[in-house]
N, C-alpha and C positions, 0 to 999 in steps of 0.2 A: 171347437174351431181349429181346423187345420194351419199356420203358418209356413205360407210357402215364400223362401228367397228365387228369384231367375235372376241367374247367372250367364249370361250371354253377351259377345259383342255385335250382335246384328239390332239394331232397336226395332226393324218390324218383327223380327221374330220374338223378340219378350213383348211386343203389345199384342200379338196372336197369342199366344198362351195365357198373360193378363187377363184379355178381353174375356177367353172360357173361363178362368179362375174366376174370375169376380163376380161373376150372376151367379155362383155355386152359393148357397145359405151355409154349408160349413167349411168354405175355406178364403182364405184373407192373403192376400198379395203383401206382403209387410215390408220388403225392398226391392229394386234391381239393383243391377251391377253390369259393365260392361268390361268386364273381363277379373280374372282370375285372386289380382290380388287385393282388389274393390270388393270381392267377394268373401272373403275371408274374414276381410275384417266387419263385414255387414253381415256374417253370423253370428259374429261375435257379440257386434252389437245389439242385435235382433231375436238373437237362439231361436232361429226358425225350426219348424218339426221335420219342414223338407227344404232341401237346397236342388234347384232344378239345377244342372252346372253342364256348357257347354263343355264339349271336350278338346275345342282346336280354339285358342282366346290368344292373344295380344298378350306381352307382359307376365301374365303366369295364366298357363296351361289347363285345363279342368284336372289332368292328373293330377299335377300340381296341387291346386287347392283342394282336393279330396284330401291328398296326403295331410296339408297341416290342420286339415278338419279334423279328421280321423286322429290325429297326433293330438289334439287339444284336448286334454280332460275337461276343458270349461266347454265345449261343444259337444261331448257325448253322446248328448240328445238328437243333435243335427243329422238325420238320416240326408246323404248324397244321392241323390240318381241324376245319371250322364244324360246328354242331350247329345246325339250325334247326327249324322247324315247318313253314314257309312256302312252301318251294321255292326257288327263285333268286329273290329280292325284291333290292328296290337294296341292301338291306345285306348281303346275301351276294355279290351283283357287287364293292361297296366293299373286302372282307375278301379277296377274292380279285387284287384291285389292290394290297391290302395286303401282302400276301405267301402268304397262307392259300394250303395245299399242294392243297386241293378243298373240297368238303363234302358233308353227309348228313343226309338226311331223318329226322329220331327217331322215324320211324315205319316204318324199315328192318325186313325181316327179320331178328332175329338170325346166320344162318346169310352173310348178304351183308355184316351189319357187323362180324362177324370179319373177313370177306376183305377189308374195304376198310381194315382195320386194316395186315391184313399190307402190304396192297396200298401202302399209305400208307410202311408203316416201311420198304420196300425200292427206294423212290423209282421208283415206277412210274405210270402213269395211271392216276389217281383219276377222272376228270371222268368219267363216263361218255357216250356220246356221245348219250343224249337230250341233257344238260347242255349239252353240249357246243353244240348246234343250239340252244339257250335262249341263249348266250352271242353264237353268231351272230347272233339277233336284237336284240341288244342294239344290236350294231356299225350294223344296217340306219342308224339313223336319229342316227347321231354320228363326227361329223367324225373325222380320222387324229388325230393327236397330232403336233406339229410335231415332225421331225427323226427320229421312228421310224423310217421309212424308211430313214435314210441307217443306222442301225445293223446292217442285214440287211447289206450289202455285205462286212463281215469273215466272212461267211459263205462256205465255198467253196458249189457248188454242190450239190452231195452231202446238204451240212448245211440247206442252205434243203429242198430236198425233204421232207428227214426233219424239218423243221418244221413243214412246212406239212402232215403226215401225222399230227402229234402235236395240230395243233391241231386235225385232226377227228375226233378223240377215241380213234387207234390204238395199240396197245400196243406194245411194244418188235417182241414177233413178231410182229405186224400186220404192222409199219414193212420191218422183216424181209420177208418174203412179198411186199409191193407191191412192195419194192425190189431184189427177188433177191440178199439179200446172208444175212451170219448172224446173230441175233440179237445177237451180241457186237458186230459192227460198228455195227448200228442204235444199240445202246444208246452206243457211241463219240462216233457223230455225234450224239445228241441232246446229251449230255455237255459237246462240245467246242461245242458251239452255244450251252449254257447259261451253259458260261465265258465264250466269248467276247462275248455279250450280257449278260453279267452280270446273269440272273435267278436266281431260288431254285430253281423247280422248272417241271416241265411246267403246270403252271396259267399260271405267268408267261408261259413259250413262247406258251400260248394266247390272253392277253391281245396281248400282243407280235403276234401270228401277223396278227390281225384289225387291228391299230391301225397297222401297216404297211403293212397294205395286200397283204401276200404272199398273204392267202389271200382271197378274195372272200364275202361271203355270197350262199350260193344255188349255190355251184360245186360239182361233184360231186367 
């Protein structure tokens, strides 16, 4: 069973979401929240597997409450994905530097925000790779980040590849298939990439991927 928290201050929008969640047979609505720091603390309470979390709230912000998500060892588990309007705007870049596990547009088809649910509770890639090339643009015109670099080097070989395939927005069996291996192994290597870089999820990888330097924008 999936545990999803919605974090939203519009109440018809967490009863549209609700209303799909709840017919689903593996996933459970377990709180709302109408804004940011209602939401925090009903993680906490709750340890949902997803936290839906608007990104423009009253009080505290969704980057906000991503942050002290993602800062909570007792939340770990709590995978964030943003709720926006906007598209990639800077505060859905910000929330994804935060730790936010992806995001979605609330003008998704219901049939794609089921899956990017599932997609989400079984730690898989959320970004989809339009996003994804929105994210590369980003990188065009902002400096590395001092010392990113040197963190890639506990990378063996194997694991920077399968990085730098996650940052272009490929799935496990993508990763798989470029790299003629099994899916099990890809998902090893993105894994043992994520320990060892100590990020939360494939978002981070992707952050990480561009700020290093490993992956270029504009590179096929």
């Amino acid at each position: 069973m999936i545990r999803v928290l919605l974090v939203d201050d519009q109440p018809l929008i967490r009863s549209g979401f609700r209303a799909l969640l709840d017919v689903e047979d593996d996933i459970e609505v377990v709180a709302e929240a109408g804004d940011g720091e209602e939401g925090v603390a009903l993680a906490g309470e709750h340890l949902p597997d997803i936290a839906l979390v608007d990104i423009r709230m009253p009080v505290v912000d969704g980057v906000e409450a991503t942050r002290r998500i993602a800062a909570d060892p007792a939340l770990a588990g709590v995978r964030v994905v943003i709720l926006t309007n906007h598209g990639l705007d800077e505060y859905v870049f910000d929330a994804l530097r935060a730790g936010a596990a992806g995001f979605l547009v609330k003008d998704i088809v219901p049939d794609d925000f089921l899956h990017a649910v599932r997609v989400a509770a079984r730690g898989d890639a959320l970004l989809a790779p339009s996003i994804t090339r929105k994210l590369i643009d980003r990188y065009v015109s902002q400096p590395l980040s001092p010392g990113s670099g040197t963190r890639l080097e506990e990378l063996t070989g194997r694991e920077r590849e399968a990085v730098a395939l996650v940052a272009r927005g490929l799935s496990n069996d993508e990763i798989a298939a470029r790299m003629v291996i099994s899916p099990m192994t890809a998902k090893t290597h993105v894994n043992r990439a994520m320990t060892k870089l100590r990020v939360r999820d494939r978002a981070q990888l992707v952050v990480l991927a561009y700020e290093s330097g490993l992956v270029v924008p504009g590179s096929a």
